[in-house]
C-alpha positions in Angstrom: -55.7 -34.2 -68.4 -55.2 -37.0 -66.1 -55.5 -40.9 -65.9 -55.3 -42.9 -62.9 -56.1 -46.8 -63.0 -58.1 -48.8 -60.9 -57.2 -50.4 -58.0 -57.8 -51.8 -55.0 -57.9 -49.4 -52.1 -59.2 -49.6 -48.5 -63.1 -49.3 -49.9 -62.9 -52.3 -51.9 -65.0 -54.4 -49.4 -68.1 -51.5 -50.1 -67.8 -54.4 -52.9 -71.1 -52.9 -55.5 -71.7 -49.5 -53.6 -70.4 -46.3 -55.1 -67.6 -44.7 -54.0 -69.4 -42.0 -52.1 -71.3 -44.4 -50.2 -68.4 -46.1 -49.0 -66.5 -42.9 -48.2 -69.6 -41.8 -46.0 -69.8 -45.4 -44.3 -66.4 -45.2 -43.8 -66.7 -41.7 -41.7 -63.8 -38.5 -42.1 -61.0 -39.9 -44.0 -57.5 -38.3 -44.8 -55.4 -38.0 -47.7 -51.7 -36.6 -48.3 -52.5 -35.1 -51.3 -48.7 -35.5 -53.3 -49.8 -34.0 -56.4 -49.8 -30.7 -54.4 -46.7 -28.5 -54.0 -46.4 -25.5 -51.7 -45.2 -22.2 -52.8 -44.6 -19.1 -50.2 -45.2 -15.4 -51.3 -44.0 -12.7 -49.1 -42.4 -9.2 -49.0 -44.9 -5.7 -48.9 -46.2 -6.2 -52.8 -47.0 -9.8 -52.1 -51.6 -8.6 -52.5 -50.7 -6.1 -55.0 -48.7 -8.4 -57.1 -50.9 -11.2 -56.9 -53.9 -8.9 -57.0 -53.1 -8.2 -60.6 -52.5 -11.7 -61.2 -55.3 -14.0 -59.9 -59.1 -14.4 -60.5 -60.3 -13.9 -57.2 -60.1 -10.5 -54.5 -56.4 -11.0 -53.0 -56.8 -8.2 -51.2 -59.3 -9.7 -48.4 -56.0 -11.0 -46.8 -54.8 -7.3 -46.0 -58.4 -6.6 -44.4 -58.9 -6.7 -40.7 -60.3 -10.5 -39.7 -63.8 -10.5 -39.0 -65.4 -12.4 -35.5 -67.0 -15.3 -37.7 -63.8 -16.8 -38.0 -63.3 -16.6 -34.6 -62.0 -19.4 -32.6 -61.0 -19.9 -28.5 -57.4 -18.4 -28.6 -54.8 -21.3 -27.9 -51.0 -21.2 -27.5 -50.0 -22.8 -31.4 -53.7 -21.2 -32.7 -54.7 -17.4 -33.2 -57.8 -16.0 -31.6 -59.0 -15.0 -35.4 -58.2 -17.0 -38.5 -58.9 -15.6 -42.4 -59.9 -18.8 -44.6 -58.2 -20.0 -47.4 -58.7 -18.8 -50.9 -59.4 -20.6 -54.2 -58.0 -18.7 -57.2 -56.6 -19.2 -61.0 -53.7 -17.6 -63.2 -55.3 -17.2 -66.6 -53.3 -17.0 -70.1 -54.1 -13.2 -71.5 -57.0 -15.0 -73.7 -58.7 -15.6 -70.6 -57.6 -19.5 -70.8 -56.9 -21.4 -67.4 -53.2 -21.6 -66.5 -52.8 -23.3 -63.0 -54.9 -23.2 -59.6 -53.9 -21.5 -56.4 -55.1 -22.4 -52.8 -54.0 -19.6 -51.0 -53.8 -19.6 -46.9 -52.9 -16.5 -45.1 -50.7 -18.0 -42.1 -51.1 -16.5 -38.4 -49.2 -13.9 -36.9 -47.1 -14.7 -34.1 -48.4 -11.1 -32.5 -51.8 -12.4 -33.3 -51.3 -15.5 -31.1 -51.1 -16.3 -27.5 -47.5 -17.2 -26.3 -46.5 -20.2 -25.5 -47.2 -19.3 -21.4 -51.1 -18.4 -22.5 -51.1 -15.6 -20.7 -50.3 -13.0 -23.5 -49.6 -12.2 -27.4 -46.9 -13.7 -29.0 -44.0 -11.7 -30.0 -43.5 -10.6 -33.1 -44.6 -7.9 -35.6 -48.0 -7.5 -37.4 -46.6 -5.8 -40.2 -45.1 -8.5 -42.4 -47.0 -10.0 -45.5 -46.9 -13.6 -46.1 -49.1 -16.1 -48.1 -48.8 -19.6 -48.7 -50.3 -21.2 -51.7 -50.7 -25.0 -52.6 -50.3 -25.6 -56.2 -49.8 -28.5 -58.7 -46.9 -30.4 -58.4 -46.4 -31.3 -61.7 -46.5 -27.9 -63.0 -44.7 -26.2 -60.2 -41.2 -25.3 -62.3 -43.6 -23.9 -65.2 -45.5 -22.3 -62.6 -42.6 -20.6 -60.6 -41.4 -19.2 -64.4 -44.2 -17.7 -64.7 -44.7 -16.0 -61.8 -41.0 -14.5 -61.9 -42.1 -13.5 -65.6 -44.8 -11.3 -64.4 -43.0 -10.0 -60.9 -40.6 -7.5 -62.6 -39.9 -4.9 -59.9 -42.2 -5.9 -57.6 -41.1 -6.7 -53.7 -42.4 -9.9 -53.4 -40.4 -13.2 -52.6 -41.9 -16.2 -54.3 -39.9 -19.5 -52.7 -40.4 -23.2 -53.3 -41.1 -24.8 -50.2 -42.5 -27.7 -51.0 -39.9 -30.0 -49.1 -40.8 -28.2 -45.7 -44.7 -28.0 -46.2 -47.3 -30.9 -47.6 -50.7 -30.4 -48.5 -53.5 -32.6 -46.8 -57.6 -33.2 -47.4 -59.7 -34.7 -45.2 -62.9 -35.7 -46.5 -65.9 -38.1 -46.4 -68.9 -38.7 -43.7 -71.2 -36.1 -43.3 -68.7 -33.4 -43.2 -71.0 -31.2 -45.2 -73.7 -31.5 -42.7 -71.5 -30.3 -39.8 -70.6 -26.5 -38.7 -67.7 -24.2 -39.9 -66.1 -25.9 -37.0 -66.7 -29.3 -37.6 -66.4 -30.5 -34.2 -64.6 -33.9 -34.4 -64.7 -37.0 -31.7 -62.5 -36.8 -28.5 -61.8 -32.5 -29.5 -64.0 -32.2 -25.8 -61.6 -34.1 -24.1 -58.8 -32.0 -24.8 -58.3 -28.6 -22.7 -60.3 -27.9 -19.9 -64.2 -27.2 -18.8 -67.4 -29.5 -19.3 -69.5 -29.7 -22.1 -68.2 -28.6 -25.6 -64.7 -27.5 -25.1 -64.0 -24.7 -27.6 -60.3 -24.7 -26.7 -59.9 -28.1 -27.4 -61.7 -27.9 -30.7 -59.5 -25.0 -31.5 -56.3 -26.5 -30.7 -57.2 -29.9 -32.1 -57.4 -28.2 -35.7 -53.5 -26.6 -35.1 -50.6 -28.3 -35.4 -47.8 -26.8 -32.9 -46.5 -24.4 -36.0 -49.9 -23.1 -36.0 -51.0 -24.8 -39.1 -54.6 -25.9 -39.5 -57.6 -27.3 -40.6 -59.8 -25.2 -43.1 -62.7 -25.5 -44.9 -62.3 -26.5 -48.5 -63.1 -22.8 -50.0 -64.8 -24.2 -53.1 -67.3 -26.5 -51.3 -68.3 -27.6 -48.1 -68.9 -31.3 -49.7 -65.1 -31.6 -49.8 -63.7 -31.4 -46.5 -61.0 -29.9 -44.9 -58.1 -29.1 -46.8 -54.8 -27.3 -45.1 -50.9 -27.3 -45.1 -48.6 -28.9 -43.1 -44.8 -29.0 -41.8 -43.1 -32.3 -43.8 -42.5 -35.1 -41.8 -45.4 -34.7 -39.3 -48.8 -36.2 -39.1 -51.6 -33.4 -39.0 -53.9 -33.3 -36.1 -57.2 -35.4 -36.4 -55.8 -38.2 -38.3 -55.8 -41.3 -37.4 -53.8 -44.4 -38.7 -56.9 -46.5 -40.1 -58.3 -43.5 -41.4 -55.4 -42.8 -43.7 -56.1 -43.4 -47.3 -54.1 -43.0 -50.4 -54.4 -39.8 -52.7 -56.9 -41.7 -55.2 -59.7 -42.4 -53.0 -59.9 -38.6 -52.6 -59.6 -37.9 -56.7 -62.4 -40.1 -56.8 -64.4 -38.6 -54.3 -64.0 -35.2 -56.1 -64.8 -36.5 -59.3 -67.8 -37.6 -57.9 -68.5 -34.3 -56.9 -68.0 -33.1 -60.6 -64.5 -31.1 -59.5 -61.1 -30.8 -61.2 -57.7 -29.8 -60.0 -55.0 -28.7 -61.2 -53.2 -28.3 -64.6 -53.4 -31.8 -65.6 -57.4 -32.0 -65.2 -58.2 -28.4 -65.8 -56.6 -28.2 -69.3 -53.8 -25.7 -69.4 -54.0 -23.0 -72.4 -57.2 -24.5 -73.2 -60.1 -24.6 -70.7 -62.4 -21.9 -70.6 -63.0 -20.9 -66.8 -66.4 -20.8 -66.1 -67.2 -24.2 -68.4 -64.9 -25.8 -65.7 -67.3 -24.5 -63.1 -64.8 -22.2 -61.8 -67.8 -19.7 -60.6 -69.2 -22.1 -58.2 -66.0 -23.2 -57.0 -65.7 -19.5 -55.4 -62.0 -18.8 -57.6 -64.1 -15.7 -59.5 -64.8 -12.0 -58.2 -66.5 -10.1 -60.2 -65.6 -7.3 -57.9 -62.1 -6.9 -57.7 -61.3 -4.9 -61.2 -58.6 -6.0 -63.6 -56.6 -9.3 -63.8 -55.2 -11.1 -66.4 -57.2 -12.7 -68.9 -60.9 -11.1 -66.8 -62.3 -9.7 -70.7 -62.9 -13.0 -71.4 -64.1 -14.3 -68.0 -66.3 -11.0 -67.5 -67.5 -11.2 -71.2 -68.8 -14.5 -70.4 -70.3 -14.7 -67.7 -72.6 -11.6 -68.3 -73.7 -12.8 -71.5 -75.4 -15.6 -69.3 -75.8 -18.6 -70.8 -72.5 -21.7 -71.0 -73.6 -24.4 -73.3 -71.3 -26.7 -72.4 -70.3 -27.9 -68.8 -67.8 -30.0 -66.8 -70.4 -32.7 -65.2 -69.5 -36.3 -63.6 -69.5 -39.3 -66.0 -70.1 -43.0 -65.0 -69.0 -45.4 -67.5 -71.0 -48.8 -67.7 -72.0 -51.9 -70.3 -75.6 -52.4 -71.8 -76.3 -54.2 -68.3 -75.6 -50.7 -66.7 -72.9 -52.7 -64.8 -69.9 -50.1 -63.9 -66.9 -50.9 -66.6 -63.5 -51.6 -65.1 -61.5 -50.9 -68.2 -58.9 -48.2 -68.8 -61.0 -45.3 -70.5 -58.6 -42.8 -72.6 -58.4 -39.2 -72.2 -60.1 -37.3 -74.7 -62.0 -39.6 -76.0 -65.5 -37.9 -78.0 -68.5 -38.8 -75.8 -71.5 -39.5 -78.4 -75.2 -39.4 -78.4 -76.0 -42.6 -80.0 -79.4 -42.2 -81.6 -78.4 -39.1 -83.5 -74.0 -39.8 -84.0 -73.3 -36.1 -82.5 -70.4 -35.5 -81.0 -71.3 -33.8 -77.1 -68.2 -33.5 -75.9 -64.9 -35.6 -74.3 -63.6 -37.6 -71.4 -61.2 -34.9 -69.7 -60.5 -37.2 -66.8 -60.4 -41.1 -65.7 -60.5 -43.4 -63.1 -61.7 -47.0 -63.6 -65.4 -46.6 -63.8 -65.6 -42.9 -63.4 -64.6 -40.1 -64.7 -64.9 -36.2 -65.6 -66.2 -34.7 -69.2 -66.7 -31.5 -70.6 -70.4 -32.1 -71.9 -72.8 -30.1 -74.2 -75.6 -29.5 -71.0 -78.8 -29.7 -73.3 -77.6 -33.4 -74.7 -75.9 -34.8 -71.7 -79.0 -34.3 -69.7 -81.9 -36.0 -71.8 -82.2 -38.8 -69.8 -82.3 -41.0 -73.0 -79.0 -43.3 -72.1 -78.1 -43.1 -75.6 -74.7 -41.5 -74.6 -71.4 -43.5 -75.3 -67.8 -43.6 -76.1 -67.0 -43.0 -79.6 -65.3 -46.4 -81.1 -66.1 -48.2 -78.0 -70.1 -48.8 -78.3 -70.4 -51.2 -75.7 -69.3 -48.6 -72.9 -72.2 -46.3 -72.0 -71.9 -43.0 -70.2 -73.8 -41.9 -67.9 -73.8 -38.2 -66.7 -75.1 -36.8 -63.3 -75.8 -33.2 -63.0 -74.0 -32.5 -59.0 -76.1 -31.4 -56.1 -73.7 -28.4 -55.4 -74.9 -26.6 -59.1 -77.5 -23.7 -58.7 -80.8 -24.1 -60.3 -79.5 -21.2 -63.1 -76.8 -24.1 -64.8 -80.0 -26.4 -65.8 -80.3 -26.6 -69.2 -84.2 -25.5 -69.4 -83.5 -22.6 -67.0 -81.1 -20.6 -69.3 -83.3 -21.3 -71.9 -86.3 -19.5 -70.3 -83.6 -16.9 -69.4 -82.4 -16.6 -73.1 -86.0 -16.0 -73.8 -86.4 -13.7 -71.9 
């Protein structure tokens, strides 16, 4: 579980605003996201391996691309790119472990060389993922992974000090296409109008690293890795922001990350929203710890949810103060217990809440031993109608 204290960030003149106001005033913002490591998979069981592994269908990265990911071909870009993936490693119990973004990079055959007036050289053949991980579970993570390869052919390298991991988020990015066109991306290339190519190219880095969008929701950006030591296309210098304006925007949003929000050996997949996040097939056929997950998810009904907290005083004035992790969230007028803070940031928060008391709309809720700090929970805008509370009780009934 993780705790961040408040501070004063580049917002702070959005003075009483939320943060997601500000964010949005502030247009597309970009955070080096260093609790993020970068791990590279490769050799010819690289899908099989983590096939077997992961929650979600590995083996759409061995498929041929399909034309909707298309983009205007571009020396450092290829003509078709395969979005990332969200996935999770799961204890045998069916308990989360860590996350995975996982980004199939391009081809050099599959490119233009650097002329434009061809393919690049290269093979097709070769396997290769990158994934982006927690940092502060990477050595546990890299164990683990070696544990389970056994004689697999599949490399599994650290390469966090050549690669960073970046977000970009904010504005009205979820309003925009799949390309998200950006200011100034027509002045770059040729033609009049909308210039594809220079779209496409201002998205990829020379290494043909790029921009994608965030595979769990469109409300959270871009997200994409990057050589160390260089400054990813798109961003500019007053739109830089520091890692915790982006937690915060994602807590907002009612989504954790990583080991240290996500409890490790403990959480319970789809209470952490997992499903909607796009880290689940149902599809795919065995994995580790999938009984559970399968079990659970076809029995149709999760009581208890992660959902966005907002702590205040009686005033319903936001509370500054240090919240602890783990502390019981109570519903005042009858004393029960409905659940605890899992994550906490000044006045916000994340808590993993019993769905037919945090939603009453009574504001009874508050922090065990600490009365005078309300809670307040918000059910996100991203859930589908079947999470409501009075929805899977008509389905129950039926």
């Amino acid at each position: 579980m993780r705790q961040f204290s408040s501070s004063k960030t580049f917002l702070a003149a959005a003075g009483r605003r939320s943060h997601s106001s500000a964010v949005n005033s502030a247009g597309l913002v970009t955070s080096l996201l260093k609790s993020r490591s970068v791990v590279r998979f490769s050799g010819p069981d690289t899908l099989k391996f983590l096939q077997g592994l992961l929650t979600n269908d590995v083996r759409r990265f061995g498929e041929p691309l399909h034309e909707r990911t298309a983009t205007i071909p571009t020396p450092n870009m290829p003509a078709v790119s395969e979005p990332p993936m969200y996935a999770a490693l799961l204890t045998p119990q069916g308990r989360f472990l860590y996350d995975f973004f996982l980004y199939r990079p391009a081809k050099e055959a599959e490119k233009l060389d650097p002329t434009g007036s061809g393919p690049g050289p290269g093979s097709t053949d070769s396997t290769e993922l990158f994934a982006d991980v927690d940092a502060s579970a990477l050595d546990e993570l890299l164990g683990t992974l070696k544990r389970y390869r056994l004689r697999s052919k599949v490399e599994i390298e650290n390469v966090g000090e050549d690669f960073q991991c970046w977000q970009r988020f904010g504005g009205d990015i979820s309003e925009k296409s799949s390309e998200v066109e950006e200011p100034g991306a027509a002045g770059l290339g040729w033609g009049s109008g909308v210039d594809l190519a220079g779209i496409s190219a201002s998205h990829g880095s020379d290494g043909g690293c790029q921009w994608f969008k965030d595979p769990r929701l469109d409300c959270l950006g871009l997200r994409g890795i990057f050589p160390t030591n260089t400054t990813p296309p798109l961003v500019e210098a007053d739109k830089e922001t520091n890692e915790e304006n982006y937690l915060v925007w994602r807590i907002e949003n009612g989504v954790a990350e990583g080991s240290s929000e996500i409890p490790k050996g403990e959480a319970i997949p789809l209470e952490f929203n997992l499903v909607g996040l796009n880290a689940i097939s149902f599809d795919k056929g065995c994995y580790v710890g999938q009984e559970l997950v399968a079990r659970t998810h076809h029995r149709g009904v999760i009581r208890k949810r992660l959902v966005p907290l907002k702590f205040v005083n009686d005033d319903g004035k936001e509370v500054e103060q240090r919240v602890s992790l783990g502390s019981h969230v109570i519903d005042t007028s009858s004393g029960k217990k409905i659940g605890y803070v899992t994550t906490a940031i000044g006045c916000r928060g994340l808590g993993l809440l019993r769905l037919d008391d945090a939603f009453k709309g009574s504001g009874s809720l508050a922090l065990e031993g600490q009365k005078d700090v309300k809670v307040e929970a918000f059910r996100p805008k991203w859930w589908p109608r079947e999470w409501v509370p009075e929805h899977q009780e008509q389905s129950a009934v039926a």
